[in-house]
C-alpha positions as CSV (number, residue, x, y, z in Angstrom):
1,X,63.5,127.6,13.3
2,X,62.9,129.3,16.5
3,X,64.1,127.7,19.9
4,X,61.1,129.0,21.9
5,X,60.3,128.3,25.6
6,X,57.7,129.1,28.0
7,X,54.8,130.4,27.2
8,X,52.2,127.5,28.9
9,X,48.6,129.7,29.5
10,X,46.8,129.1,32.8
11,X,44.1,126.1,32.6
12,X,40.2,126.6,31.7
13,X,38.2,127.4,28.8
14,X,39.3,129.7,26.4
15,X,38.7,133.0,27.0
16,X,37.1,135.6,24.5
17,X,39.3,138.6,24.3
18,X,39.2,142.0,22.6
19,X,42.1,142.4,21.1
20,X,45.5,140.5,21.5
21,X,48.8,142.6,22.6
22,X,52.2,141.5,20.8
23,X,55.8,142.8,22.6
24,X,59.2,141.9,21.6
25,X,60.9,142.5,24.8
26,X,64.8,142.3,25.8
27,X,65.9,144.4,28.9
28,X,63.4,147.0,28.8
29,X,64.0,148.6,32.2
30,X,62.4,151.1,34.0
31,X,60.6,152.6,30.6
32,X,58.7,149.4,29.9
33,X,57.5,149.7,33.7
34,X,55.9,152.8,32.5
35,X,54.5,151.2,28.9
36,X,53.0,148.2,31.0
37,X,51.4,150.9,33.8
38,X,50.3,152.9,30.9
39,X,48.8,149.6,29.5
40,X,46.9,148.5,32.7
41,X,45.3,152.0,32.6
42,X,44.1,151.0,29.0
43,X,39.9,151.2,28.7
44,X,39.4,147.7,27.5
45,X,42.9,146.2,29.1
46,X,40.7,143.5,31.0
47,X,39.6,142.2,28.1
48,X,43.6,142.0,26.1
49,X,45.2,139.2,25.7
50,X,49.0,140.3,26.2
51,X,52.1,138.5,25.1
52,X,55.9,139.1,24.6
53,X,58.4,137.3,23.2
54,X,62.0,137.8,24.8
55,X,65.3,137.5,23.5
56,X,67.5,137.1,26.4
57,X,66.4,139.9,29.2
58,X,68.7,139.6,31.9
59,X,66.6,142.2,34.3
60,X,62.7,142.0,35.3
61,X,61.2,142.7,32.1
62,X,59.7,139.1,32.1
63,X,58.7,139.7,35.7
64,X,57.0,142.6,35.0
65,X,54.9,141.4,32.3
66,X,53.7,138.3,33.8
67,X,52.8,140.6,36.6
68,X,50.3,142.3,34.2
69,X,49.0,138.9,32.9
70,X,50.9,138.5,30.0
71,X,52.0,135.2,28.2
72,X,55.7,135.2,28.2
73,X,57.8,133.0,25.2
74,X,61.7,133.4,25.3
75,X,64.0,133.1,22.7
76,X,67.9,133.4,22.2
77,X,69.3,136.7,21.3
78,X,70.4,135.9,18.0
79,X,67.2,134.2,17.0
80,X,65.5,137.6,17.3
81,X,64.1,138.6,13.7
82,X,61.8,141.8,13.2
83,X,59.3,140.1,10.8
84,X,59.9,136.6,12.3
85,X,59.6,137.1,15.7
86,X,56.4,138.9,15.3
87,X,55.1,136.3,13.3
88,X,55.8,133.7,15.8
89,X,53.7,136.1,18.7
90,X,50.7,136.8,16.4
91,X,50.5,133.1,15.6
92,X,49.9,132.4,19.5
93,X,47.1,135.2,19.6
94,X,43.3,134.1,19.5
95,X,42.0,136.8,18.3
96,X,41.7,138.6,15.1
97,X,42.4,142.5,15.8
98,X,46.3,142.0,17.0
99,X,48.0,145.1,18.3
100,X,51.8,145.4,18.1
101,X,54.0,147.5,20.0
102,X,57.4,148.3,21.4
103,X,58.4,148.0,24.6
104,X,59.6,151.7,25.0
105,X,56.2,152.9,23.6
106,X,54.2,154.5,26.5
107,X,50.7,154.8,25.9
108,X,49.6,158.5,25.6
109,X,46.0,158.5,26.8
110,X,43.7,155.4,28.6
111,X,42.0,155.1,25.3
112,X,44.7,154.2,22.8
113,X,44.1,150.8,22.5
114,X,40.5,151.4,21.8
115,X,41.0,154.3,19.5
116,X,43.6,151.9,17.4
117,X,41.3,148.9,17.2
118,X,38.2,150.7,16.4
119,X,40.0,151.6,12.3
120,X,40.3,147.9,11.9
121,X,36.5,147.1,12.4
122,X,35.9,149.8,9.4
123,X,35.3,148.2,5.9
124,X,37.9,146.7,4.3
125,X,41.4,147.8,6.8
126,X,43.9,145.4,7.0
127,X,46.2,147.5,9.5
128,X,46.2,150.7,11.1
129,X,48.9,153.1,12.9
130,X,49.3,155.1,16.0
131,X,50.6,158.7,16.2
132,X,54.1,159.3,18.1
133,X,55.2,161.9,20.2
134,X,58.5,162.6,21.3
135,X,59.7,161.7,25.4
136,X,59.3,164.9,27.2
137,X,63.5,165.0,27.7
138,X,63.7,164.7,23.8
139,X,66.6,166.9,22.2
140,X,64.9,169.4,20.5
141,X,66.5,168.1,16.8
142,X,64.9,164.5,17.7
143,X,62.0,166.2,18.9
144,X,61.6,168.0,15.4
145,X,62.6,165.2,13.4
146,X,59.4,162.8,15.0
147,X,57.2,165.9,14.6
148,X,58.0,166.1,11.0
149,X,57.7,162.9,10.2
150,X,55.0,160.3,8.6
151,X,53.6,159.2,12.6
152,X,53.1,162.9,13.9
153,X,50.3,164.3,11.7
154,X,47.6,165.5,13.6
155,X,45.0,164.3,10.4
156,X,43.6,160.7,10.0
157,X,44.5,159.3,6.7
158,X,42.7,156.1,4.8
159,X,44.9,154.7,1.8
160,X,44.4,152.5,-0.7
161,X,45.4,151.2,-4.0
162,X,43.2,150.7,-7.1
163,X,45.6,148.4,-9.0
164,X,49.2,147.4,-8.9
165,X,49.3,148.6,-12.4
166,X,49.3,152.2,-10.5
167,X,51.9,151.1,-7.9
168,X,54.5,150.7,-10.5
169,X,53.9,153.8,-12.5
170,X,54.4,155.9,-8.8
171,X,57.7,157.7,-8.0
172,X,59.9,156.1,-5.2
173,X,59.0,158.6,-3.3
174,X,55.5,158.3,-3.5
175,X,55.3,154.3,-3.5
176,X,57.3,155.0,0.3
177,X,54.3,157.3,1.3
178,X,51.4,154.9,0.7
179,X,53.1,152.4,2.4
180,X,54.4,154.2,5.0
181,X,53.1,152.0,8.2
182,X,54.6,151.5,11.6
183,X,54.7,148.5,14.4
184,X,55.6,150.8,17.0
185,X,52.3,151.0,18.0
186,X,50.1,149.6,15.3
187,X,46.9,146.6,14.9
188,X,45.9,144.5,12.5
189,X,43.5,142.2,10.9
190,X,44.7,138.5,11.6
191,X,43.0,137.5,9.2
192,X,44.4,139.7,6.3
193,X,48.0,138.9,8.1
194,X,47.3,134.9,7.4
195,X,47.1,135.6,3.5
196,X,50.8,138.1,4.4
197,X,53.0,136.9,7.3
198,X,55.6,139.7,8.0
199,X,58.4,136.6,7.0
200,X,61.9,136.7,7.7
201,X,62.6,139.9,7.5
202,X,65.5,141.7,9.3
203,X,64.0,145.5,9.1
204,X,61.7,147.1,7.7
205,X,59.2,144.4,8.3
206,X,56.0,147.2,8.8
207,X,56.3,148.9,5.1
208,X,57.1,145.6,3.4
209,X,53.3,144.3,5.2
210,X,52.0,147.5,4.3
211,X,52.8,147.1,0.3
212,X,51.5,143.3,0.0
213,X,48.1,144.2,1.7
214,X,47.4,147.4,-0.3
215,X,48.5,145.1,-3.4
216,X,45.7,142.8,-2.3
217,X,42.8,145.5,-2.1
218,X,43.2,146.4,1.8
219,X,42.9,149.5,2.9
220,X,45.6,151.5,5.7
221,X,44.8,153.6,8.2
222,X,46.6,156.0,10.1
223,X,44.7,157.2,13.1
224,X,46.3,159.7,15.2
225,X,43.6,159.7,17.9
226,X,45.5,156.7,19.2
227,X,49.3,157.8,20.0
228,X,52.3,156.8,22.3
229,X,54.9,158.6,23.7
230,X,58.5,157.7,21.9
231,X,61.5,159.0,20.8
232,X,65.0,157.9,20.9
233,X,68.2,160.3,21.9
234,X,70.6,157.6,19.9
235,X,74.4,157.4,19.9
236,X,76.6,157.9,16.5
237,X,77.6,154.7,16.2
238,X,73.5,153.7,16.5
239,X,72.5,156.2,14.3
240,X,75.0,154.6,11.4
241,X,74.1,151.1,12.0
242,X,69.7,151.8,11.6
243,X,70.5,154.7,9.1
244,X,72.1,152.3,7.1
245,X,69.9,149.0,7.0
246,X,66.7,151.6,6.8
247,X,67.9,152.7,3.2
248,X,69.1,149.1,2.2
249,X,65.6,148.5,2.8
250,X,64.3,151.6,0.6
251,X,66.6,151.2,-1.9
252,X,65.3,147.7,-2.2
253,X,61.5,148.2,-2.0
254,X,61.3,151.3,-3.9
255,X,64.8,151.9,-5.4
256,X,64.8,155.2,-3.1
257,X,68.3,156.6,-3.2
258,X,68.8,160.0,-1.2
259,X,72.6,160.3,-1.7
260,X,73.5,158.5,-5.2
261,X,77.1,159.6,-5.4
262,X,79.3,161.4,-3.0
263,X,79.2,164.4,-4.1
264,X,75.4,164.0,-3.2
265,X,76.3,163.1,0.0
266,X,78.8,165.9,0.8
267,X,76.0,168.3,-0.2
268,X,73.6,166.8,1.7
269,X,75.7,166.6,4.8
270,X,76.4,170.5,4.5
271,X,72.8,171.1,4.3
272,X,71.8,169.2,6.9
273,X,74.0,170.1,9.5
274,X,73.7,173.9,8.8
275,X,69.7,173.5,9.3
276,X,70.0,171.9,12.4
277,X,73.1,173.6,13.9
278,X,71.0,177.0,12.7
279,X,67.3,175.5,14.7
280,X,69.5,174.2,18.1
281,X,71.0,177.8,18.0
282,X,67.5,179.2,17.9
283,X,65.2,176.8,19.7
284,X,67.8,175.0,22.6
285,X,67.3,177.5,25.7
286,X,70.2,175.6,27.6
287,X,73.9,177.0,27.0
288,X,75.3,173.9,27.6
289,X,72.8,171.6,25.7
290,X,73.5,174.1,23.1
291,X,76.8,174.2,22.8
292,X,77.1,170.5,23.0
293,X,74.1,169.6,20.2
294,X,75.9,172.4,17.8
295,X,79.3,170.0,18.5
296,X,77.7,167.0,17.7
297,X,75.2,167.5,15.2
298,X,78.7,167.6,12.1
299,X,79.3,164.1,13.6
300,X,75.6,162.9,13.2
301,X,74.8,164.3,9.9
302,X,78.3,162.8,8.7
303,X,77.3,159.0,9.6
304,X,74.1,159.6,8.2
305,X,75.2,160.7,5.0
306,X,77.8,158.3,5.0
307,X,75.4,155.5,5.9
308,X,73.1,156.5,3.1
309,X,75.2,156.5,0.6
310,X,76.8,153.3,2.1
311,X,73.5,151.2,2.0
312,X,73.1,152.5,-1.8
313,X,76.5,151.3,-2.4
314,X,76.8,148.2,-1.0
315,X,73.3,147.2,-2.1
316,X,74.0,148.1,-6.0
317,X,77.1,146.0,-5.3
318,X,75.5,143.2,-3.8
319,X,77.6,143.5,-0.3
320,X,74.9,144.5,1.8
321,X,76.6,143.9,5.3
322,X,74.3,142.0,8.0
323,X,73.5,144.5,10.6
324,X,72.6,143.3,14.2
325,X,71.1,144.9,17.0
326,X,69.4,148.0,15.1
């Protein structure tokens, strides 16, 4: 059980909001200065109910968003939980279009709030996701990574399942497509997420919602009218750690394996890095940005193969290690 303080709401009849906002918060700086201006610029922000949930900031995030009218609950660091956590928030919300972000996702536009909600009031959505694009100072590998991946299409995509009959005769690969959802900017139906709490779940806790409600009937949008601005430049020892509880989690959901054996792995690593070291050469105009991505990118490719193949390991073995602050 959580140990939860604050949180008290000013006094006077409830108030009848558009949407509720859900942040987990710790530390976020100077960049969730930015997400929380971004916010207040939002269309229908006057009418969003906003609350975080901290795990042990020791600058101004809280300060800064009580100062935009948020509802502030803290909790320690090491009760944090990514499925959890947002359960606790969501269960303080009065609403029943919840929107759930990051703190280091800055709004793209004044309408992405609007454009996100506006999917769930369609027939039949339990959840919906925002586009991402990367920071403006993104590498130009993380940079083509995000723009390749499931959140940057430019088209809107409805999904659905007829049975879960059909679920189980899908490829790995293709059962990790349909479910393919993100809470880095994302809203859902409260009322579909009553009948499927996120639960305790340490990562992953997006996808895992994602199958459950499809199972039930639900439909899942991805709408990339509404977008945020985010993208990480991450250190090796970061990339390892998330690299490696991300295909825990697919090897457990969908028995997804990328690098089987090491021999996989090696071959994979070559592949990689001789792609990427082959696009910084071409597309990095810097010299010395160059010269130090094409040094690094061996190193990254290496704890990412490694990690892969790790996490497939460990979780055919049944020594998953517990992985904290990813």
């Amino acid at each position: 059980m959580m140990d939860i303080q604050g949180g008290s709401r000013a006094p006077g009849a409830p108030r009848a909001y558009y949407c509720s906002l859900v942040i987990p918060t710790k530390n976020g700086g100077e960049l969730f200065k930015r997400v929380v201006a971004g916010l207040q610029r939002q269309t229908r922000w006057k009418d969003v109910e906003f609350i975080i949930v901290d795990s042990g900031s020791d600058d101004d995030t809280i300060e800064t968003a009580r100062a935009a009218g948020a509802t502030c609950f803290t909790i320690p660091p090491a009760e944090f939980n990514h499925g959890a956590t947002r359960d606790f928030a969501v269960a303080q919300t009065s609403t029943d279009r919840i929107v759930l972000s990051v703190q280091d996702a800055v709004p793209y536009d004044d309408h992405m709030i609007e454009s996100l909600v506006a999917a769930l009031d369609e027939d039949n959505v339990a959840g919906v996701y925002a586009r991402q694009i990367p920071q403006p100072d993104a590498d130009v590998l993380v940079a083509r990574n995000l723009n390749s991946h499931f959140t940057a299409r430019l088209k809107r995509e409805v999904r659905s399942l007829k049975s879960a009959k059909a679920f189980d005769a899908m490829t790995p690969v293709e059962k990790y497509t349909l479910c393919n959802f993100d809470n880095v900017c994302s809203a859902m139906r409260k009322s579909a997420w009553e009948k499927d709490k996120f639960g305790r779940i340490n990562f992953g806790e997006d996808i895992d919602w994602a199958e459950r409600v499809l199972k039930r009937g639900y439909k899942i949008v991805y709408e990339p009218a509404a977008a945020v601005i985010h993208s990480h430049d991450r250190p090796l020892s970061y990339e390892y750690k998330r690299t490696y509880v991300c295909h825990v989690k697919l090897y457990q959901q969908y028995m997804l394996e990328l690098t089987p054996t090491l021999w996989k792995a090696f071959t994979s690593w070559l592949t990689w890095t001789l792609s990427d070291m082959g696009y910084v050469a071409r597309e990095e105009p810097r010299w010395g940005e160059k010269i130090a991505m094409l040094v690094k990118t061996p190193a990254l490719n290496y704890y990412r193969a490694k990690a892969c193949y790790q996490a497939i390991r460990d979780e055919k073995a049944g020594t998953v290690k517990t992985v904290r602050g990813v």
